[in-house]
C-alpha positions in Angstrom: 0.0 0.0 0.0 2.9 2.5 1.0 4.8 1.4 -2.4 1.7 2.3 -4.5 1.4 5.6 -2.8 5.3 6.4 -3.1 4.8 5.3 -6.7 2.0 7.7 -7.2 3.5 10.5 -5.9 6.8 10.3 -7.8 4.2 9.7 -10.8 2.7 13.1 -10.1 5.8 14.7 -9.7 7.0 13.4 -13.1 3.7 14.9 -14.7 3.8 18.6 -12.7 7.5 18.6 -13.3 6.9 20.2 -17.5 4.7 22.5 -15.4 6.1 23.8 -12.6 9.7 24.3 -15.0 9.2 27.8 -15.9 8.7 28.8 -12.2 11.9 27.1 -11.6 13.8 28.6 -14.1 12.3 32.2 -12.1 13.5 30.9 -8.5 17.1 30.2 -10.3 17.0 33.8 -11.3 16.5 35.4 -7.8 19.1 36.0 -5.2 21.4 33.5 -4.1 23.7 32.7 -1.1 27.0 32.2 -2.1 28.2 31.0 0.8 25.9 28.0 0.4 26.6 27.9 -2.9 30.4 27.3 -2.3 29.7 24.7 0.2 27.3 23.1 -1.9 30.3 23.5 -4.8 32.5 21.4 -3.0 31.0 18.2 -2.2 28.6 17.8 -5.3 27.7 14.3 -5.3 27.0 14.7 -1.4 24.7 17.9 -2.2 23.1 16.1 -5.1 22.2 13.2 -3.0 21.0 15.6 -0.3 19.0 17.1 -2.6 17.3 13.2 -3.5 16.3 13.0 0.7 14.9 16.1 0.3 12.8 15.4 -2.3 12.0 12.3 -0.7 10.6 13.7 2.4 8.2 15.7 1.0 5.8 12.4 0.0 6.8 10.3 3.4 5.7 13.1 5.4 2.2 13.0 3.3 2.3 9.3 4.0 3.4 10.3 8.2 0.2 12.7 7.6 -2.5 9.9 6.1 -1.0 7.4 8.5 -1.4 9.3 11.9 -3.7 11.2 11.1 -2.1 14.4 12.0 -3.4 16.2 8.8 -2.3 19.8 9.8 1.1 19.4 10.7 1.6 16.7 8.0 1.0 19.5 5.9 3.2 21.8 7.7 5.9 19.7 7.3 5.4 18.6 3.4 5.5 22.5 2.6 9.0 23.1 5.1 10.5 20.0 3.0 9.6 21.1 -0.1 10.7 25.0 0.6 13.9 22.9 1.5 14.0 21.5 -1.3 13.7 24.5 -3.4 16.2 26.5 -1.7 18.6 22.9 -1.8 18.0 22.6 -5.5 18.8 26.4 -6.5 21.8 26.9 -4.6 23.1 23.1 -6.5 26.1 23.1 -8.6 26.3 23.4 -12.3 25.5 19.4 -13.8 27.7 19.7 -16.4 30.8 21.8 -14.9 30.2 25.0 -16.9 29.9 28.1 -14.9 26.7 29.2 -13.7 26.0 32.8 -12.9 24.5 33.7 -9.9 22.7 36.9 -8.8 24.7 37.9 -5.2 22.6 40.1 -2.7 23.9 43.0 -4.4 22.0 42.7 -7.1 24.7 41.7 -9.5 25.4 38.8 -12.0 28.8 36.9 -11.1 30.0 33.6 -12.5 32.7 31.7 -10.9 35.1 32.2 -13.4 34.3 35.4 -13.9 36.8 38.6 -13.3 36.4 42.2 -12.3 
């Protein structure tokens, strides 16, 4: 029963993900940390696979909700994971090694191999 429901939710998340792209692409715009960046940076199999348990957590706490019953907090929860989760996944490192320009809390575009 659990499997089916894990299932399904990864099934949804495969459907919304074509949706939900172009909002992602607008978080990735916005300010960044670069401290959390850097850290991120240099572990990035060890982020990426952080960023996997977040993602996870989001439907087990649904299933934690439906389970005991506690539907308030289970959604409490789901939405902290997720905003995780967001944060987690636009702070990543570059997938394929180029530079990826950030927007620091000035306001300004920087790239990491970028000079001034």
């Amino acid at each position: 029963m659990c499997l089916g429901i894990v299932l399904l939710c990864v099934a949804i998340a495969a459907l919304a993900l074509p949706l939900v792209r172009d909002g992602l692409q607008l978080i990735q715009t916005q300010l960044h940390w670069p401290a959390l960046s850097g850290w991120l940076a240099q572990a990035p199999m060890a982020s990426w696979l952080m960023m996997f348990v977040w993602g996870a957590l989001v439907p087990l706490s649904l299933i934690a909700m439906l389970r005991h019953h506690r539907n308030a907090l289970g959604v409490v929860v789901a939405l902290a994971f997720a905003a995780v989760a967001v944060v987690w996944y636009v702070h990543m490192p570059a997938q394929s090694g180029a530079p990826r320009s950030t927007r620091t809390a000035s306001g300004a575009r920087s790239s990491p191999g970028a000079t001034a």
